[in-house]
C-alpha positions as CSV (number, residue, x, y, z in Angstrom):
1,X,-16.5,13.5,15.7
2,X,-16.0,10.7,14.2
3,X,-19.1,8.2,13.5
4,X,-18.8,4.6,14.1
5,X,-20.9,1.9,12.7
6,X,-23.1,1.2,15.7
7,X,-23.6,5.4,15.7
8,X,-24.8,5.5,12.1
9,X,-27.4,2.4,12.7
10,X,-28.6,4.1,16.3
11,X,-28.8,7.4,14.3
12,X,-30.8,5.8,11.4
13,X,-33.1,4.0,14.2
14,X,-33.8,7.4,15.9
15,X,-34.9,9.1,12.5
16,X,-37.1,5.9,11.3
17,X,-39.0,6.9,14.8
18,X,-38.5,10.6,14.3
19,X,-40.6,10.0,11.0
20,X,-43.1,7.5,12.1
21,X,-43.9,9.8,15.1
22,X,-43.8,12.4,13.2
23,X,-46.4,10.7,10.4
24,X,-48.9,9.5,13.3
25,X,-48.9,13.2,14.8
26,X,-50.1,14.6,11.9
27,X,-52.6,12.2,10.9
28,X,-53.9,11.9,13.9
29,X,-54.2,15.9,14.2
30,X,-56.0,15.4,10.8
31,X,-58.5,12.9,12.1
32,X,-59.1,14.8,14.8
33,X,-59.8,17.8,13.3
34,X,-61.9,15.6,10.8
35,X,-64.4,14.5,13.9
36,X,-64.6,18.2,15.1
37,X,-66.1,19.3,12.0
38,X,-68.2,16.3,11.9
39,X,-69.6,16.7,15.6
40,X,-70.1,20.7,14.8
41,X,-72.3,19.5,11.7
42,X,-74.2,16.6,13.3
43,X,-74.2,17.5,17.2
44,X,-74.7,21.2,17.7
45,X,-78.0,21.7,17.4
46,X,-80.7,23.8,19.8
47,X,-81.0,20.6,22.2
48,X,-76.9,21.0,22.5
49,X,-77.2,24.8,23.0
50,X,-79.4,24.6,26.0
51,X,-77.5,22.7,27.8
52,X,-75.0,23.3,30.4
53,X,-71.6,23.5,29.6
54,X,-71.0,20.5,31.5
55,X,-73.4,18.4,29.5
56,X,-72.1,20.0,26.5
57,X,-68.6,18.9,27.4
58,X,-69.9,14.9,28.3
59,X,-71.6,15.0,25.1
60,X,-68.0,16.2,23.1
61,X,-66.7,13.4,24.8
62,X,-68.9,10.4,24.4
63,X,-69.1,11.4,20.5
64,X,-65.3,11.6,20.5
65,X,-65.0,8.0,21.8
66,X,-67.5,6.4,20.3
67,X,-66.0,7.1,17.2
68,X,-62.5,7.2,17.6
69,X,-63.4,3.3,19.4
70,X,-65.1,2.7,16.0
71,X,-62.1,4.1,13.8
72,X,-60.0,1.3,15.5
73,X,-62.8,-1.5,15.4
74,X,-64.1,-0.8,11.8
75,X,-63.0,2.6,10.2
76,X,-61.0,1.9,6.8
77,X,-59.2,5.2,7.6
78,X,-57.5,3.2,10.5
79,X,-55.8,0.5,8.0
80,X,-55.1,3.0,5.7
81,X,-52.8,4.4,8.1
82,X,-51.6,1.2,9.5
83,X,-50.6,0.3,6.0
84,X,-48.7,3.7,5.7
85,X,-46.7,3.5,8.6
86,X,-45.8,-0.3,7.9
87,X,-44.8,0.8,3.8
88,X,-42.9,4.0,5.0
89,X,-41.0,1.6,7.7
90,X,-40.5,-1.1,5.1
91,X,-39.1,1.8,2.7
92,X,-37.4,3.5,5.3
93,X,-35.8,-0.1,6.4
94,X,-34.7,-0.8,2.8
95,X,-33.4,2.2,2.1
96,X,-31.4,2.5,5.1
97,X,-30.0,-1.1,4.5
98,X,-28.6,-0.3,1.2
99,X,-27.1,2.2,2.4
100,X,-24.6,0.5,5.3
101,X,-24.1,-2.9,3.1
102,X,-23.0,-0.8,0.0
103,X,-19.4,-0.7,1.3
104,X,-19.4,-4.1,2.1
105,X,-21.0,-5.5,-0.8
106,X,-17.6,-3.2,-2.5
107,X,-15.3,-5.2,0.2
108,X,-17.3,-8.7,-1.0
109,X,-16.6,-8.1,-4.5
110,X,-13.1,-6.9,-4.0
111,X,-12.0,-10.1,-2.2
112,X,-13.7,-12.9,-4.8
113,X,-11.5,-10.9,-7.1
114,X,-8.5,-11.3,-4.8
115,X,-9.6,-14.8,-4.7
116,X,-9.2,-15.5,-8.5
117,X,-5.6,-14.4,-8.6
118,X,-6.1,-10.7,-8.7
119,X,-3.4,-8.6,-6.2
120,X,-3.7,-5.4,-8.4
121,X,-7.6,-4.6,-6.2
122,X,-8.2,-1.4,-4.3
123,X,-11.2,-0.5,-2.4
124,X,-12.1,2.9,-2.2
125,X,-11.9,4.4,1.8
126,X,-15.1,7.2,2.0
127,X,-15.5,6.9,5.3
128,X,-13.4,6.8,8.8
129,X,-15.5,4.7,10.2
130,X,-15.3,0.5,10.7
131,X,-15.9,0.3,7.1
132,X,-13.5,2.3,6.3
133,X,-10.6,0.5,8.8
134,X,-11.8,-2.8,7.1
135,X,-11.4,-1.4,3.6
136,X,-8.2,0.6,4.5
137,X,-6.8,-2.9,6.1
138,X,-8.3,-4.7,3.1
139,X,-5.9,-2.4,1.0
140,X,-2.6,-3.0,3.1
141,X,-3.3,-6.6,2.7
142,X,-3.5,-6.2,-0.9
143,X,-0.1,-4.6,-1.4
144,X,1.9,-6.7,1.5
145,X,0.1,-9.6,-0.7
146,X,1.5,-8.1,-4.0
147,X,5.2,-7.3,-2.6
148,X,5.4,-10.7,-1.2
149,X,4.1,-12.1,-4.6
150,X,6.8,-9.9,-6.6
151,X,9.4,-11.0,-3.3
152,X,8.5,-14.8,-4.4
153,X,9.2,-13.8,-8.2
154,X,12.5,-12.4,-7.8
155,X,13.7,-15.2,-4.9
156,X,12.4,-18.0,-7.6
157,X,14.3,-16.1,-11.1
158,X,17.5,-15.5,-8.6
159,X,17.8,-18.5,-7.3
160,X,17.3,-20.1,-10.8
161,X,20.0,-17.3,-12.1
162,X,22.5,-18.1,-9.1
163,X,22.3,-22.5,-10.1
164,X,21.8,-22.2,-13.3
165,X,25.6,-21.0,-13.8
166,X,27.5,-23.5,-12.1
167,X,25.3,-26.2,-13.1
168,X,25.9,-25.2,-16.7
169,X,29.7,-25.1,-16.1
170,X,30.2,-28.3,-14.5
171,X,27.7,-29.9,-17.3
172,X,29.9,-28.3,-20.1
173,X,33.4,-29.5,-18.0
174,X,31.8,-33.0,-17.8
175,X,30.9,-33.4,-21.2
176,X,34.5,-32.6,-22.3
177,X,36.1,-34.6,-20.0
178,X,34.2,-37.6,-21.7
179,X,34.9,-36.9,-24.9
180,X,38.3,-37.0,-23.9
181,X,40.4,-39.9,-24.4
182,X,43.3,-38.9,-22.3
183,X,43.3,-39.5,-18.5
184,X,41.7,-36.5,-16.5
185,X,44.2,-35.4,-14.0
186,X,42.5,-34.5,-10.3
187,X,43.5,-30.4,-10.6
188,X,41.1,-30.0,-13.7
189,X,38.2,-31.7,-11.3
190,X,38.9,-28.7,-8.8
191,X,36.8,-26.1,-10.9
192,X,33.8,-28.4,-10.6
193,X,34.6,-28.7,-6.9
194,X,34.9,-25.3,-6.8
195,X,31.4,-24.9,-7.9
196,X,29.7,-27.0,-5.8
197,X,31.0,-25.9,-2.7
198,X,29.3,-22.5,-4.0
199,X,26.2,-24.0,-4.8
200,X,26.2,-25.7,-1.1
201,X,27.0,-22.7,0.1
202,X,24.5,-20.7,-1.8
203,X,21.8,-23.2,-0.5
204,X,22.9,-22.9,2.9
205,X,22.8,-19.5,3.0
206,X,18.9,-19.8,1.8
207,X,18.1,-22.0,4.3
208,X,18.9,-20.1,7.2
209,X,18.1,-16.9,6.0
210,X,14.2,-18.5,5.4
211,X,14.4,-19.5,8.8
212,X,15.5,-15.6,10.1
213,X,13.0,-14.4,7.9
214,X,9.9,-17.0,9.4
215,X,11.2,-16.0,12.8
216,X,12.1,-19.5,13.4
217,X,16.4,-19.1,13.9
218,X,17.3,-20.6,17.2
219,X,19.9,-18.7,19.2
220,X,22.2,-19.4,21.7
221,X,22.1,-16.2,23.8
222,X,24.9,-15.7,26.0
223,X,27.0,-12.7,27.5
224,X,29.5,-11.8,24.6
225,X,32.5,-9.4,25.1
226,X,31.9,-7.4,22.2
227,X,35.4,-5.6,22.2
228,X,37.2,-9.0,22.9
229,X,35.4,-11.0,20.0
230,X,35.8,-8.3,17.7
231,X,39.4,-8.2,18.3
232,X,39.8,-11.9,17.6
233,X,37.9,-11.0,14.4
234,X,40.0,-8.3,13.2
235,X,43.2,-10.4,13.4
236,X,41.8,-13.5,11.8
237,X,41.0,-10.6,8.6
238,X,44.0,-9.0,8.8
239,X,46.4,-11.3,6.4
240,X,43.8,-11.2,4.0
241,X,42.8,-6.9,4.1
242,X,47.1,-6.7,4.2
243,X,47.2,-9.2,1.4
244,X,45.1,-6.3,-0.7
245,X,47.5,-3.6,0.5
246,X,44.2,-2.3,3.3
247,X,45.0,-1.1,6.8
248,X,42.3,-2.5,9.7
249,X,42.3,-0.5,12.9
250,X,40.0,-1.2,15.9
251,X,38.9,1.1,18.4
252,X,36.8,1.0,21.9
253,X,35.9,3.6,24.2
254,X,35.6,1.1,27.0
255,X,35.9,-2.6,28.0
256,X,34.3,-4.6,28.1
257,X,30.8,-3.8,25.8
258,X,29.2,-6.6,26.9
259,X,25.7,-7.3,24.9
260,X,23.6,-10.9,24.9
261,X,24.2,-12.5,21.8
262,X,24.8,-15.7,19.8
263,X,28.5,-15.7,19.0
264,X,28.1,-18.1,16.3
265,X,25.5,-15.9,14.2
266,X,26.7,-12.0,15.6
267,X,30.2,-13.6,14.1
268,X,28.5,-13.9,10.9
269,X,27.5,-10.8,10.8
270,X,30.6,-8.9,11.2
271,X,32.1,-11.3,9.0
272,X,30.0,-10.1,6.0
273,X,30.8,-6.7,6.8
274,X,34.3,-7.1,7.4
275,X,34.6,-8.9,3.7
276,X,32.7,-6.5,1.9
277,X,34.7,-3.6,3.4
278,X,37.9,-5.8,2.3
279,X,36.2,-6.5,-1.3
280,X,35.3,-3.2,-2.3
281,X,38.2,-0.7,-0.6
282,X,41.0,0.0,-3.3
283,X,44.7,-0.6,-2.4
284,X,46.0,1.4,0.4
285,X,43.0,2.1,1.7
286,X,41.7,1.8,5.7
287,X,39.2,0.0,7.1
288,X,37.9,0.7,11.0
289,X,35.9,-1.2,13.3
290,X,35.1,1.4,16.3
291,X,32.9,-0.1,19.5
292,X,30.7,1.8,21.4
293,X,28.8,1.4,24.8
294,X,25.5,2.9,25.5
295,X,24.5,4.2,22.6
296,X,20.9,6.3,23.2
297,X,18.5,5.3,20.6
298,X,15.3,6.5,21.2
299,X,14.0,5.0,24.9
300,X,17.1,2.2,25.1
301,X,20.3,1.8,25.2
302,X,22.5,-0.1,22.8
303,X,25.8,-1.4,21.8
304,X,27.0,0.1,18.6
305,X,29.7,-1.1,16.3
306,X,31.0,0.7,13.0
307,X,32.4,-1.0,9.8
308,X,33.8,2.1,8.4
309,X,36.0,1.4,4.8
310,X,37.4,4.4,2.6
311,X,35.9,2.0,-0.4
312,X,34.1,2.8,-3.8
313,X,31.0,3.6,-2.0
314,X,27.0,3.0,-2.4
315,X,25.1,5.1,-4.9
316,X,22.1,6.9,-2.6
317,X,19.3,5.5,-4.6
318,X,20.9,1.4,-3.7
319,X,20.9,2.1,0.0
320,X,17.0,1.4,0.3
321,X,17.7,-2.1,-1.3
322,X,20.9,-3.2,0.3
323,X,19.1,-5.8,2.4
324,X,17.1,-7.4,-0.1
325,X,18.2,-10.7,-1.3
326,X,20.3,-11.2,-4.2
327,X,20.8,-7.6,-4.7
328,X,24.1,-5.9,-5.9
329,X,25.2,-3.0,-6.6
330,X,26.2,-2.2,-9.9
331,X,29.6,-2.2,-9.3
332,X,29.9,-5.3,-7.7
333,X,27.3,-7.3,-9.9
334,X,30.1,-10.2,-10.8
335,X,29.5,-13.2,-9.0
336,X,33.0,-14.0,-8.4
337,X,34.1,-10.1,-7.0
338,X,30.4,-9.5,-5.7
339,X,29.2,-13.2,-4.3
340,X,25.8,-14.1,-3.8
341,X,24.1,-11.3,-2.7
342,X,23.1,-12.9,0.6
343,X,25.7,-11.5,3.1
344,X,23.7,-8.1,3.8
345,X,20.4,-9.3,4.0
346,X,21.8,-12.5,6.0
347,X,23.5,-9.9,8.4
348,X,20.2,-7.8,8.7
349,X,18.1,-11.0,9.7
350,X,20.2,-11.9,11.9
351,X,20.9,-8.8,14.0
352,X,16.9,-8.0,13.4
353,X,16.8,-11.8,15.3
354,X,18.7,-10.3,18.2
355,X,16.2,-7.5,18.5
356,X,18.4,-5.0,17.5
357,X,19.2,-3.0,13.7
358,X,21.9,-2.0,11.0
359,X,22.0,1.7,9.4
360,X,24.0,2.4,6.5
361,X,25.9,5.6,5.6
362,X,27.7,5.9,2.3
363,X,29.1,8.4,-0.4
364,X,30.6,7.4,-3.5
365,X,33.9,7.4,-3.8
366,X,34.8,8.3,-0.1
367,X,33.4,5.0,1.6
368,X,30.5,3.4,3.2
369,X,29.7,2.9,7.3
370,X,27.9,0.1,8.2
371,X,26.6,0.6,12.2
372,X,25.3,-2.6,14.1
373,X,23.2,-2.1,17.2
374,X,22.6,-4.2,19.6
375,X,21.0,-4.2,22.7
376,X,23.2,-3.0,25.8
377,X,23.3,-5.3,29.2
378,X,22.1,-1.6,30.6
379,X,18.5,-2.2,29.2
380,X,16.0,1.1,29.3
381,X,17.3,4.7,29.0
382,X,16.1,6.7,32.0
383,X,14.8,10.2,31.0
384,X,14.4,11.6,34.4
């Protein structure tokens, strides 16, 4: 069993008494064997002898009073054993202290470091019990602390990365254009345009994905016909997938698949997925958006809906990080093939908002299968 705290300090308690007791027994077995001997050299005499057993046992007991009374009164023996049992409880006590605040004192230490800048602290877990919790939870906090430090890092760099491009082309476009003597014609201006729609869009993009991240999106849930908005979807794509020599199918096992959603933001997901497929599927390839109704996922039902593209495909080892921000993979690292890097993990917030999840299945060169869930009108799975 495991001990807690409050056990170990109870426990401790019970053998402080278990020793003090056990101290006073055997010196008070000493003393009285110490006033036996005494009353067998100084009472038992011929006067003693003749007496009836009676008397003999009133005169035992009157000596044995008189001078334990006296031992309390006036014997040194008595303080000397007062003093003991205080010293062995003060020993005992500071001993016993030491012993429960040396975890703590470790915990102390470990945060004044954590207070001076230092994220790379561990505290060692030796024990199961509340210490150990608190030092164990002391340690998550730690790394969630570090990952969010190395989270703020990357953002910062990427963000720097993704502005510092189009600012610097716009600055070098500008300062040509006024060296320039001739007129500037309003067609060269539409490269700068160009780049600050990205950069508003880039911004934009940041904004709401902070907000998805803090838990602070609003949504307008309503009752959305997954099958019919989808459908709308897939035509307004199709021009451009045709455009790039794709094929876009779309497939439902019923209708409607109905799910409670903010059209506005589930568009935005499918959106990104629809456009990646697009981006990254070679000519003649086929992309295919199937919709499924009550989809069992663990204890609940859900709506599921598949990106499926016959593309270039994820490497295994860049699945983990497709969500992050500003990640690409390496084959799509250009800015102007791969964009921002904000669509996936935009798309993950989002669906995460709606209290649902994406899974990702991918092999290279055969194609990737993006899978949205979200929660079905049909609510708990029954297991009876």
């Amino acid at each position: 069993m495991r001990m807690t705290f409050r056990m170990k300090v109870f426990a401790s308690m019970v053998l402080l008494m278990l020793i003090v007791s056990i101290t006073f027994s055997l010196t008070t077995q000493i003393h009285t064997a110490k006033l036996i001997d005494q009353f067998q050299r100084k009472q038992i005499d011929a006067d003693y002898l003749r007496a009836t057993p009676e008397e003999q046992i009133e005169i035992f007991k009157t000596y044995f009073l008189d001078n334990m009374q006296m031992d309390v009164l006036l014997n040194v023996t008595h303080g000397v054993r007062l003093f003991f049992f205080i010293a062995i409880g003060l020993l005992f006590s500071f001993w016993i202290s030491g012993v429960l605040t040396r975890p703590l004192k470790r915990l102390i230490a470990a945060i004044e470091r954590v207070a001076q800048g230092d994220l790379n602290v561990k505290v060692p877990v030796d024990t199961k019990d509340e210490y150990g919790k608190v030092a164990q939870t002391f340690n998550d906090m730690t790394f969630r602390l570090r990952e969010a430090e190395e989270a703020r890092r990357r953002l910062v760099a990427d963000v720097a990365h993704e502005l510092r491009t189009p600012l610097s082309m716009m600055q070098l476009k500008l300062e040509n254009y006024q060296q320039s003597v001739h007129h500037i014609p309003p067609e060269m201006l539409l490269r700068i345009h160009d780049e600050v729609i990205r950069m508003s869009l880039l911004v934009d993009d940041l904004y709401v994905l902070s907000l998805a991240e803090a838990g602070r999106l609003s949504l307008n849930r309503k009752p959305l016909d997954l099958t019919v908005h989808l459908e709308r979807m897939v035509d307004d794509v199709k021009y451009e997938a045709e455009e790039n020599g794709l094929d876009v199918c779309l497939y439902t096992n019923s209708m409607p698949v109905t799910t409670i959603a903010d059209a506005r933001r589930i568009t935005q997901v499918f959106y990104n997925l629809l456009t990646n497929a697009i981006r990254y599927t070679p000519r003649g390839g086929k992309i295919t958006v199937e919709i499924e109704d009550r989809v069992a996922d663990g204890n609940a039902y859900f709506a599921r809906v598949s990106v499926s593209d016959t593309g270039i495909g994820i490497p295994e080892e860049a699945l983990p990080h497709l969500f992050d921000r500003f990640y690409r993979v390496d084959e799509a690292r250009s800015r102007h093939t791969g964009g921002t890097g904000l669509g996936l993990s935009i798309a993950h917030h989002f669906v995460k908002a709606h209290d649902g999840f994406i899974r990702v299945a991918s092999e290279p060169d055969e194609g990737t299968t993006f899978s949205v869930y979200l929660p079905s009108g049909n609510g708990i799975l029954n297991k009876g």
